[in-house]
C-alpha positions as CSV (number, residue, x, y, z in Angstrom):
1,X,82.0,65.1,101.9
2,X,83.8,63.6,105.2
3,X,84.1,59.7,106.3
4,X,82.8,59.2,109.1
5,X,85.2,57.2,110.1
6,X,87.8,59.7,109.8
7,X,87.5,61.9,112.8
8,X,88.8,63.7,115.6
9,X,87.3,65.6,118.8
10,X,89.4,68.8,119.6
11,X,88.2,71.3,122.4
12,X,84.7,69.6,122.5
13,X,84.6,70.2,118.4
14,X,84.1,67.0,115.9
15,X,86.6,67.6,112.7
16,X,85.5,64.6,110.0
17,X,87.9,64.4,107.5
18,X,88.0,63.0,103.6
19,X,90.9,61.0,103.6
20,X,93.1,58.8,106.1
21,X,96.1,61.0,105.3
22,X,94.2,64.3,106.1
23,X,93.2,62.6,109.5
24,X,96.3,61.3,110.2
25,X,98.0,64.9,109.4
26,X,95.7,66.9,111.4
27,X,95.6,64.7,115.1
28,X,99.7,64.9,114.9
29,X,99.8,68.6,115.1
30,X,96.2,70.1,115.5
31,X,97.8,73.5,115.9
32,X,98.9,73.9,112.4
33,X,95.3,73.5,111.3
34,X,92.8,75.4,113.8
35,X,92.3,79.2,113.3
36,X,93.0,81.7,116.0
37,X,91.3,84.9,116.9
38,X,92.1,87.9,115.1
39,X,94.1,90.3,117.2
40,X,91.8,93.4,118.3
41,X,92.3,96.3,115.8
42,X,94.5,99.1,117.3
43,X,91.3,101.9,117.8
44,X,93.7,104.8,119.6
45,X,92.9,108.3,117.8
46,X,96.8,108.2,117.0
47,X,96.9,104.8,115.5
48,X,93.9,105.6,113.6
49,X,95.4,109.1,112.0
50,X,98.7,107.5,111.3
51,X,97.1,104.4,109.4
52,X,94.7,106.8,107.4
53,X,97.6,109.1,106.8
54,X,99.8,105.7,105.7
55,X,97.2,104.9,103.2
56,X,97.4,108.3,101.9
57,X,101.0,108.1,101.2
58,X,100.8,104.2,99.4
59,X,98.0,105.8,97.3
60,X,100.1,108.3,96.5
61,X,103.1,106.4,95.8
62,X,101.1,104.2,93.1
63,X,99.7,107.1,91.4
64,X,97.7,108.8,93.2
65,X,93.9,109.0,94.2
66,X,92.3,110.2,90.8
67,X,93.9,107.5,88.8
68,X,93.5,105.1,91.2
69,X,89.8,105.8,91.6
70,X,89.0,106.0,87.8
71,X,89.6,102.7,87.5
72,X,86.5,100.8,86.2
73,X,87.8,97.2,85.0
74,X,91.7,96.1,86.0
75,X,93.0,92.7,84.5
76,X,96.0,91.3,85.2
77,X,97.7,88.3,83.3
78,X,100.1,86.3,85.7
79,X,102.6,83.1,85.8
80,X,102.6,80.7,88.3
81,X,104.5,77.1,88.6
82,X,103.0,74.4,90.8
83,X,105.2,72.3,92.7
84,X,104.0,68.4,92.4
85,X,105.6,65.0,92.2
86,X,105.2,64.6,88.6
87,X,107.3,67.6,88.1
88,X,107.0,71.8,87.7
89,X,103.5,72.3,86.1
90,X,102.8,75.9,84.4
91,X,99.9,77.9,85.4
92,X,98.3,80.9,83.8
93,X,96.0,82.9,86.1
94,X,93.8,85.9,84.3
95,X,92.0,88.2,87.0
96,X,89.5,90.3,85.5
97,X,88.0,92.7,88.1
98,X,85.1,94.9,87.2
99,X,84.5,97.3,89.5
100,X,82.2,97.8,92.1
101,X,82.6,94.8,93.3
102,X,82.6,91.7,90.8
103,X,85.8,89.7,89.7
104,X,86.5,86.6,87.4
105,X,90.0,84.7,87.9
106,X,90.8,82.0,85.4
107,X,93.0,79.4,86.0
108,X,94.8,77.5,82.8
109,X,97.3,75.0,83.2
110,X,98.6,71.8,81.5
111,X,99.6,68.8,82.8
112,X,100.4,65.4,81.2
113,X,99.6,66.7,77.6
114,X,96.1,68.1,78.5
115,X,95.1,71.8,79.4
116,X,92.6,72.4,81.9
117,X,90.7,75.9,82.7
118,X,88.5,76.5,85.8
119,X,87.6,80.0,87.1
120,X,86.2,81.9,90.2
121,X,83.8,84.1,90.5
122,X,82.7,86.6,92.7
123,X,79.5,89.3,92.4
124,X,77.2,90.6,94.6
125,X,74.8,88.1,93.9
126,X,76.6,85.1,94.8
127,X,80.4,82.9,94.5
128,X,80.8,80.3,92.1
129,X,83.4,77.8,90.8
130,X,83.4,77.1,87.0
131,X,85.1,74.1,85.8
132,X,86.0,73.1,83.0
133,X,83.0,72.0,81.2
134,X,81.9,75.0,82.1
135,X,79.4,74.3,85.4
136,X,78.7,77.4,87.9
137,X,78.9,75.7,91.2
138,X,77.8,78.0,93.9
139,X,80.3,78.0,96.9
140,X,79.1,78.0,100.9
141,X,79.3,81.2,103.0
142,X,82.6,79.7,104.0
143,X,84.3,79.2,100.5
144,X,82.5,82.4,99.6
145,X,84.0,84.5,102.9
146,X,87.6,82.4,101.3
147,X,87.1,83.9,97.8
148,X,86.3,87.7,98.9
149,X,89.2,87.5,101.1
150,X,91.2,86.0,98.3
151,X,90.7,88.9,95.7
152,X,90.0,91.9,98.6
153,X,93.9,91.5,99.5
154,X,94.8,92.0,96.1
155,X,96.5,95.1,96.1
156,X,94.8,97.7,93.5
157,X,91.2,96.6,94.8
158,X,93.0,97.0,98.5
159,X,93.7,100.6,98.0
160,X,90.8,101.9,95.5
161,X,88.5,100.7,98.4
162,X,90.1,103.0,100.7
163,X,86.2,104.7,100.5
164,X,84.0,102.2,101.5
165,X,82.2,102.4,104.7
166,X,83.6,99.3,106.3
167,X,87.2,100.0,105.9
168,X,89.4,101.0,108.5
169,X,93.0,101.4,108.7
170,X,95.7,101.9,111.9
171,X,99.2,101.7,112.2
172,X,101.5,99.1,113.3
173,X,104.4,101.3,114.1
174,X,107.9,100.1,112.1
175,X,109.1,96.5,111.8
176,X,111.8,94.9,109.6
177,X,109.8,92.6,106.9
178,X,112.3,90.2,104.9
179,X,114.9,92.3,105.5
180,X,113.7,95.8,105.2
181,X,112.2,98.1,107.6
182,X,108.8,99.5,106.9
183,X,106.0,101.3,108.4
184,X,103.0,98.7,108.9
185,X,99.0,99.8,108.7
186,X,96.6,97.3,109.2
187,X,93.7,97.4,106.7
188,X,90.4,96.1,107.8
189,X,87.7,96.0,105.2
190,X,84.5,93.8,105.1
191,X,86.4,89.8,105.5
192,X,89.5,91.4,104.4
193,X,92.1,91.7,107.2
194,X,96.1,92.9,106.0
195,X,98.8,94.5,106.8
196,X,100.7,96.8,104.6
197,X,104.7,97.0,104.9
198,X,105.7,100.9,103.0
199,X,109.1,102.1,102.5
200,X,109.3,104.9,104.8
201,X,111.3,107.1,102.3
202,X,108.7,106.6,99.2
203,X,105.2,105.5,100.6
204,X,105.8,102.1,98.0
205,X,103.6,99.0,99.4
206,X,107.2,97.0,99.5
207,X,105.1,93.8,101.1
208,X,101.7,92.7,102.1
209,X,101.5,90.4,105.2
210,X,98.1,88.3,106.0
211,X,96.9,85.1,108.0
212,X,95.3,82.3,105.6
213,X,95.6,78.8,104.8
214,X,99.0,77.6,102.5
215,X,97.7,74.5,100.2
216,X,98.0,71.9,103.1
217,X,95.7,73.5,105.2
218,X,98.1,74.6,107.1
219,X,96.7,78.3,109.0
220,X,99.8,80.4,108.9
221,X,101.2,84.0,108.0
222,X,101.9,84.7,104.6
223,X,104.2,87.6,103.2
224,X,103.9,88.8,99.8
225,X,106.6,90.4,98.8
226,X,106.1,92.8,96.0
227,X,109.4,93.8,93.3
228,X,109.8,95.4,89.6
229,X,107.5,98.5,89.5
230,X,106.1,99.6,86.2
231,X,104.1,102.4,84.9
232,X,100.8,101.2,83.6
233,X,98.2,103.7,82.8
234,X,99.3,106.5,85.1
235,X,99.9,104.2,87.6
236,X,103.1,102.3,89.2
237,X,102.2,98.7,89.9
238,X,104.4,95.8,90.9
239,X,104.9,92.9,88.1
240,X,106.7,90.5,91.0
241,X,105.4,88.6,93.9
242,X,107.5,86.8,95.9
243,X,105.4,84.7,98.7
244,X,106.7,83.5,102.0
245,X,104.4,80.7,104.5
246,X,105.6,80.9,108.2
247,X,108.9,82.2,106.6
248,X,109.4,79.5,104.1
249,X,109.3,80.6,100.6
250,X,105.6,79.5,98.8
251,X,105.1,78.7,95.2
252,X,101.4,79.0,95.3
253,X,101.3,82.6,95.9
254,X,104.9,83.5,94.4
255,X,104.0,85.1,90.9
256,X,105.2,87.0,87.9
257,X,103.1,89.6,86.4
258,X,103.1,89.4,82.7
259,X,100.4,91.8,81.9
260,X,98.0,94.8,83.0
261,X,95.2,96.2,81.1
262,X,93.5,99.2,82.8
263,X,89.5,100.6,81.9
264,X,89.1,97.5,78.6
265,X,85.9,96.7,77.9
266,X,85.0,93.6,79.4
267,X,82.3,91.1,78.1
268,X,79.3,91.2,80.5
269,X,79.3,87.5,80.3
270,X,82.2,86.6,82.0
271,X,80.3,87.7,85.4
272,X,76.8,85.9,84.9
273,X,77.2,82.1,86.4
274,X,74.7,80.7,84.3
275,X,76.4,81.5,80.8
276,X,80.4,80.8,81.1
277,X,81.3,83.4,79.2
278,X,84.9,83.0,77.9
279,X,87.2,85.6,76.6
């Protein structure tokens, strides 16, 4: 909820804002802060076959189609370190996708002697934030249009819905991407707008570049950065993500993989709101 007292007019638009600082930060340097239109997606017939034929080789490169597609739950264990005054704090994050379609992330960290956990959640039926005493608060079509686009960039759920009816895919054409040339397709699906960097020798998704917000608020281009392949389940999946904002290096989104599990069982209530199922 804004102060109303904390505002500022920009292109005939009223921004209200929660705090002094957030106002103050904003009116120096609006730029930083307002989204831009999305570029127009290339639509030639070439672009389009080279982007489908792209996607074709990253699928490939991971494992290929079969294995990709038989994929009914996907869970992946990661590390992450937040950055704040106080010091480094450690961060577990568990993503439990169940596919088609619905996805849990948990978030556990501990901070001044106490441990917190909160989680996401995303199903057709709704988004919700869970804290920790275990309240489903439904999110806005805004923080819900945040969360799809959060979990649709991921990059096993990126690929496996290479299918759906909404996604479209064209090349970029060859650009170097921290220091390594790569053959770009841009991957439109539903909310989800990316851009894949491949190693033109393998097909390997070597980075995965994307415009969002960085944890200032800040709208910028992100560049994930993907390292140390392993074999999981028939598949070849990255276990390090190295994130860059603008070109500056980014904890948030800078990861290391520390486990995937591939078709588990997963407890049905880990996807219903209303129970805060816990695993």
């Amino acid at each position: 909820m804004g102060n109303p007292a904390d505002y500022a007019v920009v292109d005939g638009k009223i921004y209200v804002f929660g705090t002094d600082d957030c106002h103050k930060k904003f009116v120096a340097a609006p730029a930083k802060y307002l989204e831009k239109p999305a570029q127009p997606m290339p639509s030639s017939g070439q672009d389009l076959q080279r982007g489908r034929a792209l996607i074709d080789k990253a699928v490939t490169a991971i494992g290929g189609g079969p294995a990709l597609d038989a994929i009914t739950t996907y869970v992946e264990t990661s590390s992450v370190v937040q950055k704040r005054p106080t010091g480094d704090v450690p961060v577990v994050l568990k993503t439990m996708w169940k596919f088609p379609g619905a996805v849990r992330a948990e978030r556990t960290m501990t901070a001044e002697g106490r441990t917190m956990t909160s989680a996401s959640l995303l199903t057709p039926a709704g988004a919700w934030f869970i804290g920790q005493s275990r309240r489903a608060f439904p999110q806005n079509p805004e923080g819900r249009k945040s969360t799809e686009q959060e979990f649709g960039r991921q990059l096993v759920p990126l690929l496996r819905g290479r299918h759906d009816a909404d996604f479209k895919a064209a090349s970029l054409g060859r650009a170097m991407v921290d220091g390594v040339e790569v053959d770009r397709v841009r991957v439109r699906n539903g909310v989800v707008d990316a851009t894949l960097g491949l190693e033109k020798a393998t097909g390997r998704v070597h980075s995965l570049t994307f415009t969002a917000r960085n944890r200032e608020g800040e709208v910028g281009e992100y560049v994930i950065v993907f390292a140390d392949p392993r074999d999981v389940s028939g598949l070849r999946l990255p276990f390090s993500q190295r994130a860059l904002f603008n070109g500056e290096p980014d904890t948030y989104l800078t990861r290391t993989i520390d486990a995937i599990t591939i078709n588990a069982p997963l407890d049905a209530a880990l996807f219903e709101p209303g129970t805060g199922g816990g695993q």
